[in-house]
C-alpha positions in Angstrom: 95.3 134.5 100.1 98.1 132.5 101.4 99.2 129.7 99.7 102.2 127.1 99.0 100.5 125.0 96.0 99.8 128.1 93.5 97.7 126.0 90.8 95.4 128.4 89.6 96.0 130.7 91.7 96.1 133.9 89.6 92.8 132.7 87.8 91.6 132.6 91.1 92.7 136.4 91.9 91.9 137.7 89.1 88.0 136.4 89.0 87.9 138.1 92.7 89.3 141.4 91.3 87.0 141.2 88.5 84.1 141.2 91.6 85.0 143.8 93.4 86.7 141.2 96.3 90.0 142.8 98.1 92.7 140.7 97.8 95.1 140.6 101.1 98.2 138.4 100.4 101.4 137.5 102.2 105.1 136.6 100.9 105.4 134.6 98.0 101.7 134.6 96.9 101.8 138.6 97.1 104.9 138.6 94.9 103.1 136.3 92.3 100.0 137.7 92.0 101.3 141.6 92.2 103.7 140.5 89.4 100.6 138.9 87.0 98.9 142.5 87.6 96.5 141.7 90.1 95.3 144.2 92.4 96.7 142.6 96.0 97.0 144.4 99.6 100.4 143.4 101.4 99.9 141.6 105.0 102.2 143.7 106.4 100.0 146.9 105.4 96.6 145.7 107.0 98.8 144.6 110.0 101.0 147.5 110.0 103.2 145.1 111.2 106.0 143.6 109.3 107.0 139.9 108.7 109.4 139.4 110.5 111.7 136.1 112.0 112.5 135.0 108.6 108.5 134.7 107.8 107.4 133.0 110.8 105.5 135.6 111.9 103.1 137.1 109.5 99.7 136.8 109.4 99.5 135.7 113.4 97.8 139.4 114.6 94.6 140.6 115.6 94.0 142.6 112.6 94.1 139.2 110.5 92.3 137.0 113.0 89.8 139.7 114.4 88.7 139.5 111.1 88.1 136.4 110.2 86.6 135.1 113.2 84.2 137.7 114.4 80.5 136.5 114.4 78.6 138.7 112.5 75.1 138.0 114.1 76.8 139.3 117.6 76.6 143.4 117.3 78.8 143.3 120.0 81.3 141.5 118.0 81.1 143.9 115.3 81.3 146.8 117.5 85.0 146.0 118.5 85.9 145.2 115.2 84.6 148.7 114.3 86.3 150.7 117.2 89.6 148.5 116.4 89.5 149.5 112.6 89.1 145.6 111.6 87.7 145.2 108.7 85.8 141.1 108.7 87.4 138.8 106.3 84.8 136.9 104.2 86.7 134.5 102.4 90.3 132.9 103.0 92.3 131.1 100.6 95.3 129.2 102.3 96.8 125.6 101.7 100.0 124.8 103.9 103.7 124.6 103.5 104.7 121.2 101.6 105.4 119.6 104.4 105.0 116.3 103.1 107.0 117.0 100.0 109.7 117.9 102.0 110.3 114.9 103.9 109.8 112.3 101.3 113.5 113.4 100.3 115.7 110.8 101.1 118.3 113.5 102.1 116.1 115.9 104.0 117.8 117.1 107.4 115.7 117.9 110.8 115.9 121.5 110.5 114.6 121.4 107.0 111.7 119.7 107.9 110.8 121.5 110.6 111.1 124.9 108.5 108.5 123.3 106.4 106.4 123.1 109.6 103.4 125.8 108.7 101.9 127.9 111.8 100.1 130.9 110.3 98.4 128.6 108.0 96.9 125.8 110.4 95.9 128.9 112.7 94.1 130.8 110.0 92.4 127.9 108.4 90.8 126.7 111.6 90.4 130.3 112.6 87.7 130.5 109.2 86.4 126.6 109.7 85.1 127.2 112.7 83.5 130.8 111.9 81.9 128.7 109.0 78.6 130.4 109.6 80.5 133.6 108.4 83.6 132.8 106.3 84.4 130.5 103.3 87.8 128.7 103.7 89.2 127.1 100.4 92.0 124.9 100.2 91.6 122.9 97.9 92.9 124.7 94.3 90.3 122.0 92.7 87.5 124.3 94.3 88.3 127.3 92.7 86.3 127.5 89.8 83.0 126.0 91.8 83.6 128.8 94.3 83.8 131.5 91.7 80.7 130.3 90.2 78.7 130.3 92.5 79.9 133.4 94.2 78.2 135.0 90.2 75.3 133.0 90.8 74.6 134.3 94.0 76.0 138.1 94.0 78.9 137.4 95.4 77.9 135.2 98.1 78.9 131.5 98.8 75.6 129.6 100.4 75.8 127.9 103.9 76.3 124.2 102.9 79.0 125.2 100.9 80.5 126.7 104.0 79.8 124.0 105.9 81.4 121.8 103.5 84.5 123.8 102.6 84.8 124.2 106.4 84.9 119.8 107.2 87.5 119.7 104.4 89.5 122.8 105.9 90.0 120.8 109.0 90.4 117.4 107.4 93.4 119.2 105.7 95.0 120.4 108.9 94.2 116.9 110.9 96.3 115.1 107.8 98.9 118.0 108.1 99.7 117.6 112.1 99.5 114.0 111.4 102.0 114.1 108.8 104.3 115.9 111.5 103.7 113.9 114.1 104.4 110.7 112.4 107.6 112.2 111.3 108.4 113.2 114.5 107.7 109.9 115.7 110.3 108.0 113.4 113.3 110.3 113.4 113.4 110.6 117.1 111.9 106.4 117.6 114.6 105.1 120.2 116.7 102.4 118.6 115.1 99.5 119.9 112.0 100.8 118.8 110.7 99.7 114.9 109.8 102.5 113.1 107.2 100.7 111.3 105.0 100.7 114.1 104.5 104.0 115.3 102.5 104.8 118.1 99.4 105.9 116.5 98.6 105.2 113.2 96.5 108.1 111.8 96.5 107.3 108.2 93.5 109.4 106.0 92.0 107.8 103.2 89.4 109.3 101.0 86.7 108.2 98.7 86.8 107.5 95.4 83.5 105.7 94.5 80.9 104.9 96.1 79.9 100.7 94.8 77.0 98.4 94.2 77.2 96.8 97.5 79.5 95.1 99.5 80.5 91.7 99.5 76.7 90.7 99.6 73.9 93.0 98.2 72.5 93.4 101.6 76.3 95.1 102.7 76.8 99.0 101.2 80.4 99.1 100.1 82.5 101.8 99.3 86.2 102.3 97.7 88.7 104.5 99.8 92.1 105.4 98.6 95.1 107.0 101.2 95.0 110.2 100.9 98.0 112.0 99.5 99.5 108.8 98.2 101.7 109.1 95.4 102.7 107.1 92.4 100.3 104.1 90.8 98.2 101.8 93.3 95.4 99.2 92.5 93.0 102.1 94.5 94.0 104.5 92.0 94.3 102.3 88.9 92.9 103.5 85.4 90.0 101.6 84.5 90.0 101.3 80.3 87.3 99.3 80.0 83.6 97.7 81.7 81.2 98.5 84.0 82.0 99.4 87.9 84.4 97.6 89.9 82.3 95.7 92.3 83.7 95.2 96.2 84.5 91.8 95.6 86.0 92.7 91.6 88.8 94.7 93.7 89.5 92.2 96.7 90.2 89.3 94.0 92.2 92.5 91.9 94.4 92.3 94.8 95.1 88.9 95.1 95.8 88.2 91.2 98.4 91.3 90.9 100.3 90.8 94.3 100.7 88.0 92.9 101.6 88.3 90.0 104.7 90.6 91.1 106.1 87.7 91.9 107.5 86.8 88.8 110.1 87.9 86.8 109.3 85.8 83.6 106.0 86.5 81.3 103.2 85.1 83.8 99.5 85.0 84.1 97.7 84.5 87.5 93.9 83.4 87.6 92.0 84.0 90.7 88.4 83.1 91.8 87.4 83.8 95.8 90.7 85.7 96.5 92.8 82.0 96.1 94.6 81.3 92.5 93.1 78.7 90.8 95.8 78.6 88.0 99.2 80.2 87.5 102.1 79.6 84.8 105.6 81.4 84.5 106.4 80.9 80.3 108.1 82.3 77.4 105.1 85.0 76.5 102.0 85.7 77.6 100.1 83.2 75.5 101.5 80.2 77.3 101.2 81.6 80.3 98.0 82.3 80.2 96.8 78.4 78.2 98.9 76.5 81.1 97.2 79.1 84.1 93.9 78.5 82.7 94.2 74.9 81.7 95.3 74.2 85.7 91.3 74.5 86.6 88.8 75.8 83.5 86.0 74.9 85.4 86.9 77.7 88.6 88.6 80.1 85.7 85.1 80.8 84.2 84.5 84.1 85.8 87.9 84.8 87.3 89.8 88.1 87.9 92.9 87.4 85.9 96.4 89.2 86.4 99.4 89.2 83.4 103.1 90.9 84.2 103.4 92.1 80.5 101.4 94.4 78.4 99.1 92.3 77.2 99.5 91.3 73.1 96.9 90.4 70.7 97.3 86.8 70.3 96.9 87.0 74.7 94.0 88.2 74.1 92.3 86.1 71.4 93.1 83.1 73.5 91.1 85.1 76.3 88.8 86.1 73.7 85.9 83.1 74.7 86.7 82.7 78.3 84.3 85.1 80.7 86.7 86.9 82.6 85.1 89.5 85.1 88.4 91.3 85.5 91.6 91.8 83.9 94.9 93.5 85.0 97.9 94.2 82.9 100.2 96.8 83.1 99.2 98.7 79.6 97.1 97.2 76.5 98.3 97.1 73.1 96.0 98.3 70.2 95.1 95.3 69.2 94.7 93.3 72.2 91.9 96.1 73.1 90.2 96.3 69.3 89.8 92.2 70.5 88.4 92.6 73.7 86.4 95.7 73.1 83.9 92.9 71.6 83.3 91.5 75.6 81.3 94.5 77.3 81.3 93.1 80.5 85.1 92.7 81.1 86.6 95.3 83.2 90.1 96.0 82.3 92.6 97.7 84.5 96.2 99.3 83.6 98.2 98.8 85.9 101.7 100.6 85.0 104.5 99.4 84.5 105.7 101.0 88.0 103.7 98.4 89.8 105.8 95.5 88.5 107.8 95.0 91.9 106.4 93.2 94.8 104.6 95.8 97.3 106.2 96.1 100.6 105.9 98.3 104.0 103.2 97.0 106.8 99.6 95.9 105.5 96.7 96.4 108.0 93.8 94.1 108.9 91.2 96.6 110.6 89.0 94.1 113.6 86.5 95.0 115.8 87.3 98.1 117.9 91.1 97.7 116.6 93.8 97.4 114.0 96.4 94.5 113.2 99.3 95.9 111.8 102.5 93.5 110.5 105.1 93.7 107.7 104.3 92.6 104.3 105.3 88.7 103.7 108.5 89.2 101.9 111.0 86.2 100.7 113.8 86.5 99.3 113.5 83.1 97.8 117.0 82.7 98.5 117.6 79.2 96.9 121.5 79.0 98.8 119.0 79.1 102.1 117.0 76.2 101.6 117.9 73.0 102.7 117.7 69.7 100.8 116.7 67.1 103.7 116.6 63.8 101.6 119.0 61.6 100.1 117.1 62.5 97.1 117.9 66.0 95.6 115.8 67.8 93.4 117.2 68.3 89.6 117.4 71.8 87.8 113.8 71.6 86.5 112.9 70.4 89.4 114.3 73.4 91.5 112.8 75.7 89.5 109.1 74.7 89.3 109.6 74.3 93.2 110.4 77.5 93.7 107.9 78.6 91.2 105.2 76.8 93.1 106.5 78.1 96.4 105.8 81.8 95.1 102.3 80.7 94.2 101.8 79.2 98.0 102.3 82.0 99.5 99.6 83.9 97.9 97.0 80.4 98.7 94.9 80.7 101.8 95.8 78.3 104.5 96.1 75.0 104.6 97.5 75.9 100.9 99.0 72.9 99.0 100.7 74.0 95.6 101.0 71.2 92.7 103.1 72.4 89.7 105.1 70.8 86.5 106.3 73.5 84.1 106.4 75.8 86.4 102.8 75.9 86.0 99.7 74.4 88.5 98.1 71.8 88.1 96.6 70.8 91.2 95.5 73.8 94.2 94.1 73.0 97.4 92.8 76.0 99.4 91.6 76.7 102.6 90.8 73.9 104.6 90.7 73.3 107.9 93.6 70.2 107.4 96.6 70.3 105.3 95.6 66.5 104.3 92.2 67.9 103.1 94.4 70.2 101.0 96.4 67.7 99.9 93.2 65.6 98.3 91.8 68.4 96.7 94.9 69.3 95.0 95.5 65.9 93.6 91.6 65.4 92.5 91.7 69.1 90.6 95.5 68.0 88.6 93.5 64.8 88.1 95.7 62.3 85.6 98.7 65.0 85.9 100.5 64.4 89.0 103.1 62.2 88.0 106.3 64.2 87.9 105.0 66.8 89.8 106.4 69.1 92.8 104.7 69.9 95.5 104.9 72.9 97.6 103.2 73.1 101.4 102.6 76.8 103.3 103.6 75.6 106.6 105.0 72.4 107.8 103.4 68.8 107.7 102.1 67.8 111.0 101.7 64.4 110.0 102.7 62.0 107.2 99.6 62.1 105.9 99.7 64.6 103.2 102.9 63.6 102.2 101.9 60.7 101.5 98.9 61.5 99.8 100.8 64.0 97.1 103.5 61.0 96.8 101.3 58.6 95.9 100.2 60.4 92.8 103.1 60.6 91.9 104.9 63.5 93.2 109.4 63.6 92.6 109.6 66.5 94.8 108.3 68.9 97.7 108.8 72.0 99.6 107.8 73.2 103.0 108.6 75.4 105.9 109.9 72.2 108.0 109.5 72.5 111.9 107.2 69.8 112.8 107.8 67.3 115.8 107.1 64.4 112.9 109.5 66.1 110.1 111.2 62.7 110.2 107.6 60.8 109.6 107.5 63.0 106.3 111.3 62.3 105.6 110.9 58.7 106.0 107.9 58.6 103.1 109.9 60.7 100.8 113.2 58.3 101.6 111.0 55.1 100.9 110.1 56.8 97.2 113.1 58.6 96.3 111.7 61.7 96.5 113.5 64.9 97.4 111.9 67.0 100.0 113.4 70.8 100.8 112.9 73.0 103.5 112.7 76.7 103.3 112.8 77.8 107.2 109.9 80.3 106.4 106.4 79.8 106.5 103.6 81.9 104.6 100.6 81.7 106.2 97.8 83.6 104.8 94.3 83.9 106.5 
């Protein structure tokens, strides 16, 4: 037994003791399980070696490693062991030096992380993986009990697809560990010029949490992985309070309505349906919010994954109350909000946390065929001092801020993505198509009779006048775009002609 994380670790001990098993134990675990009264054999005394280099060199001796990896179907094997006075090592107990603890401190120096870099570990946990056939290796604390119950079920054995299974996870834990170093490694010595968010290999672990329905399509198996050894609250990791399984597509659309979401600061509700948002609304409290974001499109809305930035209140969830919602995100519940919804059985609720509030950031990945695309998050700053009014025209305070509002909501709109919004609230989204005029049209036709007054927001520039002028026509006062095109004048020129302001941004969001 060697360990750093000691959770149940003198359970553990003691259960063994209570079997007969010899405990062998080195440094701190020795100190904590002798002091707890368990009967434990020092390294150094099977060794007869000492530790020694301030605990760098323990268990790395052929007393230790003769034991655990001898093959006990080879007589011959067992022969040396015998004239060497080795006695074999049935099961090992070791998890590694918290390495990654260690250098998620902000403050943590080189040498410190390197201290923290575990040898004797790595060595004797492969050292029992791969004399599976022979040995158990546990490192997992969460395996404890199953081990000890088995080993009483089977007089004091463990079975051989236990082994076998112990053993994958034994060198799943050292692959993550040398990762963790090497990716470590990788950033604090990166030359200069060199981004440190794209390392050269990515070797990033995830594990499985559940195993779904299907896919995106009953004929596709699907599956829910979340990175292993990530900390704090994620959508992957989310508590479920309420429904039936998350489906694949449940937790694609999950994504979309909270990132964005996170983009407001004021009470807001987000409605999604096919990974686009069909209705959005920044308001007082959640109640508005949610009325203007669902009165943007009720027709897409019914059967929507919906998002909300507050805990959500009772009279929130009454107005949801008769709308069929197939998922719904908040970061907590009050009482009464969930007595109400406790009545719609198929409504999957998640809690989000109120840790989740802020925008994610870091890289995202795109996995393709035989490869990965990596890239930075799509951050803006939404820095109105930035922007740049490029009309005679300039947009009034209400005006600026249900731009901007409507600009946040673009970004999170597949491409072509054209954003119509009054209140800062939609009225009017066009998703997806192949031309930004197309986009255009479908935004106006969805806000039908409530364009006039309207602002418009565009992901990318206009490469003709065309959409402009579409969106104007209905009645648009204002719009907002990346700029950059060869015809930006053509699109000037139609908002000069109507008097209406037109701003650009100098980012585009694309979003494919």
């Amino acid at each position: 037994m060697s360990v750093s994380d000691k959770t149940e670790l003198v359970w553990l001990a003691k259960e063994l003791a209570s079997m007969e098993v010899e405990v062998i134990s080195t440094g701190g675990t020795y100190k904590m399980l002798s002091s707890e009264g368990v009967p434990v054999t020092p390294v150094a005394e099977v060794t007869e070696f000492p530790e020694m280099l301030d605990g760098r060199v323990k268990t790395l001796h052929p007393k230790i490693h003769g034991g655990i990896l001898a093959d006990r179907s080879k007589p011959e094997h067992m022969r040396q062991l015998e004239f060497q006075k080795i006695t074999p090592i049935d099961l090992v107990v070791v998890n590694l030096y918290p390495f990654e603890k260690t250098v998620a401190r902000p403050d943590v120096t080189r040498p410190e992380a390197i201290e923290q870099i575990d040898i004797g570990g790595p060595t004797m946990v492969r050292a029992a993986a791969k004399n599976h056939a022979h040995v158990a290796i546990v490192v997992n604390p969460a395996r404890y009990r199953a081990v000890v119950e088995e080993m009483r079920e089977k007089g004091g054995t463990i079975g051989e697809a236990t082994c076998r299974e112990l053993a994958r996870e034994a060198f799943d834990h050292t692959s993550r560990y040398d990762s963790m170093i090497s990716d470590y490694l990788a950033k604090v010595d990166a030359p200069a010029e060199e981004s440190a968010a794209f390392p050269p290999r990515i070797r990033t672990a995830y594990e499985r949490l559940a195993t779904l329905r299907y896919g995106e399509n009953p004929h596709q198996a699907g599956a829910l992985y979340a990175e292993a050894g990530l900390t704090g609250a994620s959508l992957a990791r989310a508590p479920q309070v309420a429904g039936p399984a998350l489906s694949f597509n449940n937790i694609l659309d999950a994504e979309a309505a909270w990132s964005t979401v996170t983009e407001f600061d004021e009470p807001a509700c987000v409605i999604i349906k096919h990974n686009n948002p069909c209705g959005a609304a920044e308001a007082e409290n959640l109640v508005l919010a949610y009325t203007r974001a669902f009165d943007c499109d009720p027709v897409s809305a019914f059967g929507s994954v919906i998002a909300v930035n507050r805990p959500l209140d009772g009279g929130c969830a009454e107005a949801m109350k008769s709308n069929f919602i197939e998922v719904l995100l908040a970061p907590g519940y009050e009482p009464e909000a969930l007595q109400i919804l406790s009545e719609k059985k198929d409504l999957r609720m998640l809690q989000m946390g109120e840790g989740m509030l802020e925008p994610a950031t870091g890289s995202e990945m795109r996995f393709i065929d035989g490869g990965l695309l990596v890239q930075d998050r799509d951050t803006d700053p939404y820095d109105r001092s930035a922007m740049e009014v490029r009309t005679t025209t300039s947009p009034g305070a209400e005006q600026w801020d249900d731009l901007l509002f409507a600009w946040r909501v673009a970004k999170h709109v597949k491409s072509n993505a054209i954003v119509l919004a009054r209140g800062k609230t939609t009225i009017g989204v066009g998703a997806g198509q192949m031309s930004r005029v197309d986009s255009a049209m479908i935004a106006v036709e969805k806000a039908g009779g409530r364009t006039p007054g309207c602002v418009v927001a565009s992901d990318a520039f206009f490469p003709f006048p065309d959409a402009v002028e579409k969106v104007v026509e209905a009645g648009a006062v204002a719009i907002i775009q990346p700029g950059g095109s060869k015809r930006d004048d053509e699109a000037l020129a139609v908002c000069e002609k109507r008097g209406v302001a037109m701003v650009f941004t100098g980012l585009r969001h694309f979003r494919h």
